[in-house]
Backbone and ligand atoms as CSV (ligand in chain L), in Angstrom:
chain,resi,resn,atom,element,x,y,z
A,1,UNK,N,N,62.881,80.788,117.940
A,1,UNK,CA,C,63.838,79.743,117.558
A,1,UNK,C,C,63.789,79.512,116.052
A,2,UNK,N,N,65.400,79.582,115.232
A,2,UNK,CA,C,64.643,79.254,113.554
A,2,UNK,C,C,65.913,78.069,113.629
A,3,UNK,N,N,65.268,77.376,112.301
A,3,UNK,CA,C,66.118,76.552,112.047
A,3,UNK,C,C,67.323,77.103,110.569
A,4,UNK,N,N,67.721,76.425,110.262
A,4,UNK,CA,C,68.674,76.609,109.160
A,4,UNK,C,C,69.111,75.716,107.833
A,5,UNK,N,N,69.668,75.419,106.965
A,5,UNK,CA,C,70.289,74.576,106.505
A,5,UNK,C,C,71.399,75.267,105.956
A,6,UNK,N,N,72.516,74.528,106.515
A,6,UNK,CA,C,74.004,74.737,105.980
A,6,UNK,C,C,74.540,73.391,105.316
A,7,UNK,N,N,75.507,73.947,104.161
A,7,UNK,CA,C,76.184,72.823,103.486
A,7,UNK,C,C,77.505,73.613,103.753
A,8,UNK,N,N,78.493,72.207,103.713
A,8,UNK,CA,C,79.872,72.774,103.889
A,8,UNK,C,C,80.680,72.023,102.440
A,9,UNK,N,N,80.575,72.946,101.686
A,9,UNK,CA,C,80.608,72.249,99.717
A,9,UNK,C,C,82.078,71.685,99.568
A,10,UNK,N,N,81.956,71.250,98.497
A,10,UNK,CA,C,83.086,70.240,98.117
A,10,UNK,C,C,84.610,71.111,98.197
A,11,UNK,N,N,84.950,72.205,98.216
A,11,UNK,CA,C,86.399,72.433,98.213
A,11,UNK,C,C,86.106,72.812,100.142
A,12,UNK,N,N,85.616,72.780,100.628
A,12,UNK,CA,C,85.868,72.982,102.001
A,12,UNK,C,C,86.001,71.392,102.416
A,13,UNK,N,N,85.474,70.449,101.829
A,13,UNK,CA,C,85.735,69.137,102.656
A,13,UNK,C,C,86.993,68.472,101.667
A,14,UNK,N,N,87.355,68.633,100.649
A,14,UNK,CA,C,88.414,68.681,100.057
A,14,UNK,C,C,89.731,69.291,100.552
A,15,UNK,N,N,89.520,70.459,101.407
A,15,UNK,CA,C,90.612,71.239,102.092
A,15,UNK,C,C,90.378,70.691,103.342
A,16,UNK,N,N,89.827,69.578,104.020
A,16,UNK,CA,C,89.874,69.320,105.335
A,16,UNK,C,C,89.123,70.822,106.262
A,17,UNK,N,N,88.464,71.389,105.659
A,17,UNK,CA,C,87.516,71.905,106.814
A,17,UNK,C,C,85.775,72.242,107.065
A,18,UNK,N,N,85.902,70.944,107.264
A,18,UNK,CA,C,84.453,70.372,108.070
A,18,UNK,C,C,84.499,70.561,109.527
A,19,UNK,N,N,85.705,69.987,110.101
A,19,UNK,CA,C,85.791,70.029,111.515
A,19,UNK,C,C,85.793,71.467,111.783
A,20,UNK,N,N,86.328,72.586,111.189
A,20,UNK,CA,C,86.786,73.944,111.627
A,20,UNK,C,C,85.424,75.004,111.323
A,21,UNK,N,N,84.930,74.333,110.381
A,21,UNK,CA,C,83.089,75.106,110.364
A,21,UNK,C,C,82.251,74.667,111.229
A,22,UNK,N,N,82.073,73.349,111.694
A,22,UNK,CA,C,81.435,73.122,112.544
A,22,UNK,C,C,81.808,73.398,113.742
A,23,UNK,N,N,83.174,73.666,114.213
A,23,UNK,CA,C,84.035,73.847,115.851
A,23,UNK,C,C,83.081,75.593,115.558
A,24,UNK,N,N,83.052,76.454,114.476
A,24,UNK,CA,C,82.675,77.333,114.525
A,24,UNK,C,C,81.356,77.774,114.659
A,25,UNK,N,N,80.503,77.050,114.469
A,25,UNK,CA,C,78.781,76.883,114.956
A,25,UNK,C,C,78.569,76.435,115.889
A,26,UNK,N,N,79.515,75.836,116.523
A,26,UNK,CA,C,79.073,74.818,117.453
A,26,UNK,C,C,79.139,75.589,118.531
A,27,UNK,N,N,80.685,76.194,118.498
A,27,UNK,CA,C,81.404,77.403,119.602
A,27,UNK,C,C,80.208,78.628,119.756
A,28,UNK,N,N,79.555,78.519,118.489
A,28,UNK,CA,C,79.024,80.150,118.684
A,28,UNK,C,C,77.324,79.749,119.909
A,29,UNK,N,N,77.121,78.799,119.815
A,29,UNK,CA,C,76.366,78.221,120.776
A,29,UNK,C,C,74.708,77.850,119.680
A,30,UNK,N,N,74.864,77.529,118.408
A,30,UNK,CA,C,73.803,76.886,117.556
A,30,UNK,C,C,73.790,75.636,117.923
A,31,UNK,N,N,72.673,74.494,117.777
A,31,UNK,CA,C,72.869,73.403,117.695
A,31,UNK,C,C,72.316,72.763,116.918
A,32,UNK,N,N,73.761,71.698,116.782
A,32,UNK,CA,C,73.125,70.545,115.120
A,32,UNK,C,C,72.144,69.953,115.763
A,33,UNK,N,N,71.067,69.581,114.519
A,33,UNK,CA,C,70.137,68.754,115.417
A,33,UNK,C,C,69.902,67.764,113.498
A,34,UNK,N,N,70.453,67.933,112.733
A,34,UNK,CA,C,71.115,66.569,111.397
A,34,UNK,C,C,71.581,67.357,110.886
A,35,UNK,N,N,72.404,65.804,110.489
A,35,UNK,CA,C,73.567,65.739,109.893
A,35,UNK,C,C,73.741,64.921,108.738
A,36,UNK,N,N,74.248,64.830,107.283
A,36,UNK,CA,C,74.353,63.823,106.666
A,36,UNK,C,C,75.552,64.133,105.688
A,37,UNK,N,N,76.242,63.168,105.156
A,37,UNK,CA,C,76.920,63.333,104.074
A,37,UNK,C,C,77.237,62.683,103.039
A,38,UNK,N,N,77.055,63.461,101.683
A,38,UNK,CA,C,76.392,63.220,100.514
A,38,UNK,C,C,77.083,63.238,99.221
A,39,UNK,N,N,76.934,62.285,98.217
A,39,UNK,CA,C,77.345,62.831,96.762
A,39,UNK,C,C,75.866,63.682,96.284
A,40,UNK,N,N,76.458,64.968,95.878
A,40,UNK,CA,C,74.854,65.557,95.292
A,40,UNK,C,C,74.882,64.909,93.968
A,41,UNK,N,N,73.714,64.909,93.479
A,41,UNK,CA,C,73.415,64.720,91.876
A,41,UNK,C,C,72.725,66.129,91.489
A,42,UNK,N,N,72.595,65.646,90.053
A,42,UNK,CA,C,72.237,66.863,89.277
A,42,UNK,C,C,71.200,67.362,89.395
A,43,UNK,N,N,69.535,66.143,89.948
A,43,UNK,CA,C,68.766,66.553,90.122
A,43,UNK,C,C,68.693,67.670,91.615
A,44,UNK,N,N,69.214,66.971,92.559
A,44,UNK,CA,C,69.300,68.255,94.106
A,44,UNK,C,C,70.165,69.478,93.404
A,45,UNK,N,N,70.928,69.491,92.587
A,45,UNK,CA,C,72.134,70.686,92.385
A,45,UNK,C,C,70.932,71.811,91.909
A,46,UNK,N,N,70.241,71.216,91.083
A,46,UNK,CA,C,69.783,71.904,90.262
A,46,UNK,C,C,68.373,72.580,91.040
A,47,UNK,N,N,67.491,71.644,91.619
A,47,UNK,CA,C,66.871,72.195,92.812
A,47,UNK,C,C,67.096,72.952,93.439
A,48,UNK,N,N,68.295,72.884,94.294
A,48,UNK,CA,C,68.335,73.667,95.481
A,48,UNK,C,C,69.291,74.974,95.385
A,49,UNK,N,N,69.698,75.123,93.334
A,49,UNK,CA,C,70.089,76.238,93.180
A,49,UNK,C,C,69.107,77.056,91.731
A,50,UNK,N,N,67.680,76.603,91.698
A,50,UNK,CA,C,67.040,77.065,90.871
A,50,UNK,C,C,66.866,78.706,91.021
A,51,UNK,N,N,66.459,78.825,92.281
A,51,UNK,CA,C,66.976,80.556,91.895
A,51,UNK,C,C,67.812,81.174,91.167
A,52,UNK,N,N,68.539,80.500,90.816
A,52,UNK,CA,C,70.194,80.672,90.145
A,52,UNK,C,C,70.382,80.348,88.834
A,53,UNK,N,N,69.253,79.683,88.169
A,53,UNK,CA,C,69.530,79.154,87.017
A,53,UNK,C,C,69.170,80.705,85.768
A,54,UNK,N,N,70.007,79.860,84.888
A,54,UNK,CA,C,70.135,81.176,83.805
A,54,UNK,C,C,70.915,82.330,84.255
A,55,UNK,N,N,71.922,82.683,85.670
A,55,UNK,CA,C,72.481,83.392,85.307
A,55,UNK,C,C,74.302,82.736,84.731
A,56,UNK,N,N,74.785,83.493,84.742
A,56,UNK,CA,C,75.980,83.163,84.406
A,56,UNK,C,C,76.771,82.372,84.787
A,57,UNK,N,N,77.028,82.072,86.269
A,57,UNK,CA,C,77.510,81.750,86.817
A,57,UNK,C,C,76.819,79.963,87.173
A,58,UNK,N,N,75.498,79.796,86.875
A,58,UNK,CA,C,74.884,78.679,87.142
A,58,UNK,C,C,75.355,77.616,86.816
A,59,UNK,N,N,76.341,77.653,85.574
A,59,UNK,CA,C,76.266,76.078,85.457
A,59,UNK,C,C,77.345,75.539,86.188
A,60,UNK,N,N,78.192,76.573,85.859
A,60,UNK,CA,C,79.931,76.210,86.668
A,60,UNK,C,C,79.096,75.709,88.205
A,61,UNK,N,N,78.459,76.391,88.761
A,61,UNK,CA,C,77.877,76.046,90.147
A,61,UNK,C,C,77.275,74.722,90.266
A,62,UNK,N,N,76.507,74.619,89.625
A,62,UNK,CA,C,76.393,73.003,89.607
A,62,UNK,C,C,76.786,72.226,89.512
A,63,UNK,N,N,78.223,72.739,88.843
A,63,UNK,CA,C,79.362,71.240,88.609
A,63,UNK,C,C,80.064,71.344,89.896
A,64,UNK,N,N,80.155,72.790,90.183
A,64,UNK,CA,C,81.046,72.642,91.765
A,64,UNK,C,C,79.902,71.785,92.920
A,65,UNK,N,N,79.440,71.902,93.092
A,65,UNK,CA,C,78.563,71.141,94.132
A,65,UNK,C,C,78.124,70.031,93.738
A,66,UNK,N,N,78.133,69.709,92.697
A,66,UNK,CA,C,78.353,67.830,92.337
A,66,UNK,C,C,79.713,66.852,91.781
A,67,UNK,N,N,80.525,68.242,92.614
A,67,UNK,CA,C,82.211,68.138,92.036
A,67,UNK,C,C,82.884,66.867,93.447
A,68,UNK,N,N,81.711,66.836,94.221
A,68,UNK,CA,C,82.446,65.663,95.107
A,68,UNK,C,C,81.966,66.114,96.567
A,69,UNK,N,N,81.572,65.134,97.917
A,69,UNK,CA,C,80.940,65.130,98.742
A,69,UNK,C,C,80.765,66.852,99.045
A,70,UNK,N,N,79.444,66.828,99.582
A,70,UNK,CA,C,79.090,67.684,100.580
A,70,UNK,C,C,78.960,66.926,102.291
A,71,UNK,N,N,78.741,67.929,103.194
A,71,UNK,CA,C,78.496,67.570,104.505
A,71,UNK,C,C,77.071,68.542,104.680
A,72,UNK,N,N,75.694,67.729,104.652
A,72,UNK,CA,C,74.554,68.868,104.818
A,72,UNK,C,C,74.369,68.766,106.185
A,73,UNK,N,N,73.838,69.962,107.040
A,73,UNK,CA,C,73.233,70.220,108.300
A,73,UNK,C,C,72.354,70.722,108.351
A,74,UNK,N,N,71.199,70.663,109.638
A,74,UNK,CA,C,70.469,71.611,110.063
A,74,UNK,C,C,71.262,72.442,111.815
A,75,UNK,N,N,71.100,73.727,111.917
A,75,UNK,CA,C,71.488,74.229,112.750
A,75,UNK,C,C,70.484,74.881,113.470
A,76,UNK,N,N,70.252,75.080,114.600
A,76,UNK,CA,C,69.401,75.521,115.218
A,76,UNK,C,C,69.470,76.420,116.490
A,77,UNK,N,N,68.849,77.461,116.708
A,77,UNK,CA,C,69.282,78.289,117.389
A,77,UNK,C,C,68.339,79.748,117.568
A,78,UNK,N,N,68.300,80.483,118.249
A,78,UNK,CA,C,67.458,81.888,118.284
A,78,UNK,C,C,68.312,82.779,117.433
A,79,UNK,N,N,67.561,83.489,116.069
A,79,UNK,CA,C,68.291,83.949,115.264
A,79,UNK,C,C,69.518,83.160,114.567
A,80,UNK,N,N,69.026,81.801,113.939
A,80,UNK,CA,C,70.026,81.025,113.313
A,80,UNK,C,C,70.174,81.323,112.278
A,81,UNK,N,N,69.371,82.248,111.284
A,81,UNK,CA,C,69.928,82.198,110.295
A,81,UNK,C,C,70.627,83.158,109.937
A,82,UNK,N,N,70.124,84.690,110.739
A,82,UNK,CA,C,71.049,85.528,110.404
A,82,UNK,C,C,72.651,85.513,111.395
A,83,UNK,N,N,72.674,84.639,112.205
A,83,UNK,CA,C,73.662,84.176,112.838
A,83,UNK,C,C,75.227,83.567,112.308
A,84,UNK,N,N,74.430,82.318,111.462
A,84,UNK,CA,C,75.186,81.375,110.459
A,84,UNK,C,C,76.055,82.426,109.281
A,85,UNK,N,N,74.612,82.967,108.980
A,85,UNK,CA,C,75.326,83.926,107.677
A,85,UNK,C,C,76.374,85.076,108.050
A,86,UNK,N,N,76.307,85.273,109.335
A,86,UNK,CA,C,77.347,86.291,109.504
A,86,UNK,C,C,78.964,85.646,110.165
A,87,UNK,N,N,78.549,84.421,110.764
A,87,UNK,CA,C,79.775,83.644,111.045
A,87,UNK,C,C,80.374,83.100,109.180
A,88,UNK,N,N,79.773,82.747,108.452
A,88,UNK,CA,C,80.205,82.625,107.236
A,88,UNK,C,C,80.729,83.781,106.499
A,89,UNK,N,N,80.144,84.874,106.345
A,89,UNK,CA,C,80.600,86.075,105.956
A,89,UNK,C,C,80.041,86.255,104.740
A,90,UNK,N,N,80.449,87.593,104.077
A,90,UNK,CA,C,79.615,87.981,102.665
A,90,UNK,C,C,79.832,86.800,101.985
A,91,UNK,N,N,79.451,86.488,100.713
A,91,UNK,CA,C,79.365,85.758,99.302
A,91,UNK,C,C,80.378,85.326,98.680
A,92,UNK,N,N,81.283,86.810,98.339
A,92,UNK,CA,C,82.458,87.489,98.132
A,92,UNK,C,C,83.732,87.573,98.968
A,93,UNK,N,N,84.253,86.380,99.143
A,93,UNK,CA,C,85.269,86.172,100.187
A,93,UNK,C,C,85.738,87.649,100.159
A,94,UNK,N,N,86.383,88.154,99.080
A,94,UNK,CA,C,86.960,89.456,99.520
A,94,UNK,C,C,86.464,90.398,100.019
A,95,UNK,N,N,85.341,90.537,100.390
A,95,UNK,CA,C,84.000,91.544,100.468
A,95,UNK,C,C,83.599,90.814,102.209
A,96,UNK,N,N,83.889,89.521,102.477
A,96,UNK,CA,C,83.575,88.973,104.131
A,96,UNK,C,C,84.661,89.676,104.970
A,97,UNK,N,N,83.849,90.200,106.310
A,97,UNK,CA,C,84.303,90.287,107.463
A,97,UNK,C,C,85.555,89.377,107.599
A,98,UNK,N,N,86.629,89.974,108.437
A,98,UNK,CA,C,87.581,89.285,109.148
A,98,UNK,C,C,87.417,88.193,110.405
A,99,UNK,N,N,87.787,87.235,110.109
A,99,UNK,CA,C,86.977,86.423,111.202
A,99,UNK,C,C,85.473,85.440,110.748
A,100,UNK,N,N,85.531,85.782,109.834
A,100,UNK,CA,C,84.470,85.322,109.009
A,100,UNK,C,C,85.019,83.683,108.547
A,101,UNK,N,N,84.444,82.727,108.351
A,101,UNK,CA,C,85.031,81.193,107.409
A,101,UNK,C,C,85.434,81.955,106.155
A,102,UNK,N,N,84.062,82.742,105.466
A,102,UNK,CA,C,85.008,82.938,103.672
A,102,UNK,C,C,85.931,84.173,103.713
A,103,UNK,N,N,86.445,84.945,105.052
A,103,UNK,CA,C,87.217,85.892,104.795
A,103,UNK,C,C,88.829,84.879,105.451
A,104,UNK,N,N,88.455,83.705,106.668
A,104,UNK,CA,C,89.525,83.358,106.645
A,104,UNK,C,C,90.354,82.471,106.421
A,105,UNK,N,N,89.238,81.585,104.814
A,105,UNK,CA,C,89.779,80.517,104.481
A,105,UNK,C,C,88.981,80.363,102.808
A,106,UNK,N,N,88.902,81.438,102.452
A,106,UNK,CA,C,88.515,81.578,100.816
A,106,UNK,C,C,88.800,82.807,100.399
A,107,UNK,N,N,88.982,82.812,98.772
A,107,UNK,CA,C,89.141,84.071,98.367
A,107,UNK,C,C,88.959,83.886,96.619
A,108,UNK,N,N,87.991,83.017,96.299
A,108,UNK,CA,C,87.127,83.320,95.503
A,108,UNK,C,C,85.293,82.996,95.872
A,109,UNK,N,N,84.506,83.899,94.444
A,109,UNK,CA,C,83.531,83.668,94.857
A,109,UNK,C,C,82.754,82.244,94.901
A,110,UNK,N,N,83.017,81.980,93.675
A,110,UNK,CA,C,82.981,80.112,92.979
A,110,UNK,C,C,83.484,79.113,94.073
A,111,UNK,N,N,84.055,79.599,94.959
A,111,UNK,CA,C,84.765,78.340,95.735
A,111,UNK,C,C,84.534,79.257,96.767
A,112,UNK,N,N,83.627,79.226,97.956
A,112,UNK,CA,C,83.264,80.098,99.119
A,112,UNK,C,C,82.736,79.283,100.150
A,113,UNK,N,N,82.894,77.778,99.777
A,113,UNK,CA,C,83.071,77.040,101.034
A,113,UNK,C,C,81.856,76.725,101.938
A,114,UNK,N,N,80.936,77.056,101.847
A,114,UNK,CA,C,79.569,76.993,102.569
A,114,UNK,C,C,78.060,77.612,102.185
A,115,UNK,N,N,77.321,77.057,102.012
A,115,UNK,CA,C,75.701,77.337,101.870
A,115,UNK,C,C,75.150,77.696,103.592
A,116,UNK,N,N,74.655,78.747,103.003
A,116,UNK,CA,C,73.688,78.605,104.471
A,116,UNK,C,C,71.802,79.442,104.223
A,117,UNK,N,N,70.974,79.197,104.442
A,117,UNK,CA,C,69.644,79.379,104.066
A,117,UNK,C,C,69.802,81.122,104.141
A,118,UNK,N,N,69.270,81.702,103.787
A,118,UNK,CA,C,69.047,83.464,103.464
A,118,UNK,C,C,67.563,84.154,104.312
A,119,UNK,N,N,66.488,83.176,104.528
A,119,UNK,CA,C,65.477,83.485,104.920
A,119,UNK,C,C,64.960,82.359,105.310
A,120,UNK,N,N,63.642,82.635,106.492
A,120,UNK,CA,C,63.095,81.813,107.319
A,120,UNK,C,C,62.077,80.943,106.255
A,121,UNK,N,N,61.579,81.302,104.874
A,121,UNK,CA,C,61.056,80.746,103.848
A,121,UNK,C,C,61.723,79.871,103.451
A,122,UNK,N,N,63.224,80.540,102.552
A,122,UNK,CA,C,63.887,79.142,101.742
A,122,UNK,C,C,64.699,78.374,102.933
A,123,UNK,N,N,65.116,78.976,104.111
A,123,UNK,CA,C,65.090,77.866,105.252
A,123,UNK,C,C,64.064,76.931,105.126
A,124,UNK,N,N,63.005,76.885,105.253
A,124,UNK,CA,C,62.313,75.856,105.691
A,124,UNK,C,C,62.111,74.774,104.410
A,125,UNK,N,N,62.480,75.797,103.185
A,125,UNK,CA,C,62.335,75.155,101.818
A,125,UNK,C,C,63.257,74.028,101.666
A,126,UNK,N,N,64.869,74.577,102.054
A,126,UNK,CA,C,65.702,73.784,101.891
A,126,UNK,C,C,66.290,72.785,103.045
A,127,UNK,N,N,65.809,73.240,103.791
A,127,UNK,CA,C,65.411,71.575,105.421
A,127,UNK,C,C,64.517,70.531,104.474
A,128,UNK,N,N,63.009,70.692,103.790
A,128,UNK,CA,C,62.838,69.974,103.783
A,128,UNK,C,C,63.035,69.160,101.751
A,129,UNK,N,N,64.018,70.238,101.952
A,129,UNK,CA,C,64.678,69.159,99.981
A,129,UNK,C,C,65.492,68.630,100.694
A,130,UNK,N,N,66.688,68.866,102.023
A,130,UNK,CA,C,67.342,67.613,101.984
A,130,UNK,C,C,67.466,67.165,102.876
A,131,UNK,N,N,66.568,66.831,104.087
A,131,UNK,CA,C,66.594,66.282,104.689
A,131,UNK,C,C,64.605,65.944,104.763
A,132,UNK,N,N,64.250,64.234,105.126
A,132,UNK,CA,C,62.847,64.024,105.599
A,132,UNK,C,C,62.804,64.543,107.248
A,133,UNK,N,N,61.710,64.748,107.659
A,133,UNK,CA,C,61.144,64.947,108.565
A,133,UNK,C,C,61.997,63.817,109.686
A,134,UNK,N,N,62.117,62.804,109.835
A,134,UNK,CA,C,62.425,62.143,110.611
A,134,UNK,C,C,64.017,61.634,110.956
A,135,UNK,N,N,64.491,62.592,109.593
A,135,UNK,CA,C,66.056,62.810,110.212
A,135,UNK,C,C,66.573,64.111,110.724
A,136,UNK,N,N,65.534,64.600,111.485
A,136,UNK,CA,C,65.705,65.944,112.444
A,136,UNK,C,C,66.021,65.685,113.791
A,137,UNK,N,N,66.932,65.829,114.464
A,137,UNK,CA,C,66.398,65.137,115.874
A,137,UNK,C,C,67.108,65.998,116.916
A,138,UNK,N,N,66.058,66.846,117.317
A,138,UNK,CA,C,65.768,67.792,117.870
A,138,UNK,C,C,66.282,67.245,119.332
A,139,UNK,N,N,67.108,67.898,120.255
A,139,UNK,CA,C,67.409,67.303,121.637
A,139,UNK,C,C,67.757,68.377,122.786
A,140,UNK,N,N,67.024,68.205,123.632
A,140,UNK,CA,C,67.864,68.915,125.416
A,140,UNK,C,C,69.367,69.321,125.235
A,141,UNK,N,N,69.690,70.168,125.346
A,141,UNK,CA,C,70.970,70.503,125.458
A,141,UNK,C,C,71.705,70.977,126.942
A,142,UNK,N,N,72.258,70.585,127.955
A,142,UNK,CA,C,72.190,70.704,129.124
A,142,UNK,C,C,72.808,72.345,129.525
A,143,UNK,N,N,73.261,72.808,128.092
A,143,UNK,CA,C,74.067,74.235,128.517
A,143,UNK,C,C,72.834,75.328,127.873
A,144,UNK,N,N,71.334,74.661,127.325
A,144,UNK,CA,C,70.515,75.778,126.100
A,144,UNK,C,C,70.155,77.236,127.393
A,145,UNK,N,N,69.737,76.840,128.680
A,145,UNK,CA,C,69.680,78.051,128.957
A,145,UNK,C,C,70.565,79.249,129.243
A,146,UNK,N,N,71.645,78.535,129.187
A,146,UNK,CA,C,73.330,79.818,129.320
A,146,UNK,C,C,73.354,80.091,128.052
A,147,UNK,N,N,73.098,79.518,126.703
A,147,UNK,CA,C,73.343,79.880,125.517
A,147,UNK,C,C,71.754,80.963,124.874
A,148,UNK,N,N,70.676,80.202,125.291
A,148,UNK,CA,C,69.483,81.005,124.973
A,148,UNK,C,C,68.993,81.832,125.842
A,149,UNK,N,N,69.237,81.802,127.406
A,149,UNK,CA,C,68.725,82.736,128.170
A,149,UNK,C,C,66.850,82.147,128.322
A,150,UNK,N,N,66.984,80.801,128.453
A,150,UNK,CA,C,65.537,80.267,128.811
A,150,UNK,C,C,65.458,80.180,130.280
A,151,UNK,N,N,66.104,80.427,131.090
A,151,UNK,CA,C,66.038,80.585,132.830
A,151,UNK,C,C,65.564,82.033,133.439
L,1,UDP,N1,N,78.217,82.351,93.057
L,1,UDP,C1,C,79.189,82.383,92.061
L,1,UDP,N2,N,79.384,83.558,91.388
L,1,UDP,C2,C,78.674,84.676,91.648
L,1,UDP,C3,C,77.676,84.633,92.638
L,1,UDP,C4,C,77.472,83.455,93.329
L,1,UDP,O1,O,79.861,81.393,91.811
L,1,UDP,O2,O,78.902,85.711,91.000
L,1,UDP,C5,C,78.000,81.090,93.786
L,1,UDP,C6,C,78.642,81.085,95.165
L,1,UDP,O3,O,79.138,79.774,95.426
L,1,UDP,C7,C,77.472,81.403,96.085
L,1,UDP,C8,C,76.334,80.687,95.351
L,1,UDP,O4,O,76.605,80.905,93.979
L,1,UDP,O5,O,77.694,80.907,97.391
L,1,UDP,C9,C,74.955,81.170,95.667
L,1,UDP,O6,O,74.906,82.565,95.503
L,1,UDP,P1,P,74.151,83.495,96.567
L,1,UDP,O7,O,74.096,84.869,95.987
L,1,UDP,O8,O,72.874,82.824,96.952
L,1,UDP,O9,O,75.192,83.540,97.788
L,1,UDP,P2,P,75.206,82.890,99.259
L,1,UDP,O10,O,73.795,82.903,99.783
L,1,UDP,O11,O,75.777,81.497,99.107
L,1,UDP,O12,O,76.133,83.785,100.051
């Protein structure tokens, strides 16, 4: 079982689709287990894209993700993270799968509509920059063994 963290960034909740990323995790049979939604500041921007700093593209990125609400999640699921990332699609809207969120509702890279963790490391890194421990809340799901195959 891994967990995840997905953000659904400011031109996706600006374009009204929050509901249509989440109908799409939700459908694929992951489950939210938090939820919050946020103005980022400069200090989280800059955190939770320090891998990123100094290249080119860094600063514009930081203004986009403190350019106006995010919606952060944790998602959870067997194989959630390489799951998430493939329902999201490459980086490179033009470069994502069909059927993908950034192949069927983006088409730049700067504006690609969703974060989602890359590894079971900066997963766990970035669960706990934005969310505490006690806004996780882990629950029974009455359909998990048709979706996980625990029967
Ligand atoms: N990004 C960008 N220009 C680039 C590469 C990345 O604006 O040339 C942005 C884009 O929003 C991307 C984020 O930086 O989602 C983080 O990049 P990463 O390579 O980690 O991609 P991701 O894991 O989000 O697919």
């Amino acid at each position: 079982m891994e967990r995840t963290l997905v953000l659904i960034k400011p031109d996706a909740v600006q374009r009204g689709l929050i509901g249509e990323i989440i109908l799409r995790l939700e459908r694929r049979g992951l489950k939210l287990i938090a939820a919050k939604f946020l103005q980022v500041n400069q200090e989280l921007a800059e955190t939770h894209y320090a891998v990123h700093k100094g290249k080119p593209f860094y600063e514009g990125l930081v203004r986009y993700i403190t350019s106006s609400p995010v919606m952060a999640m944790v998602w959870e699921g067997p194989n959630a993270i390489a799951a998430v990332r493939q329902t999201m699609g490459a980086t490179r809207p033009t470069e994502a799968a069909p059927g993908t969120i950034r192949h069927d509702f983006a088409l730049e890279v700067g504006r690609n509509l969703t974060h989602a963790s890359d590894s079971p490391e900066t997963a766990a890194q970035e669960i706990a920059l934005w969310f505490k421990p006690e806004e996780l809340y882990p629950w029974d799901r009455a359909t998990d063994a048709w979706i996980m195959g625990q029967n």
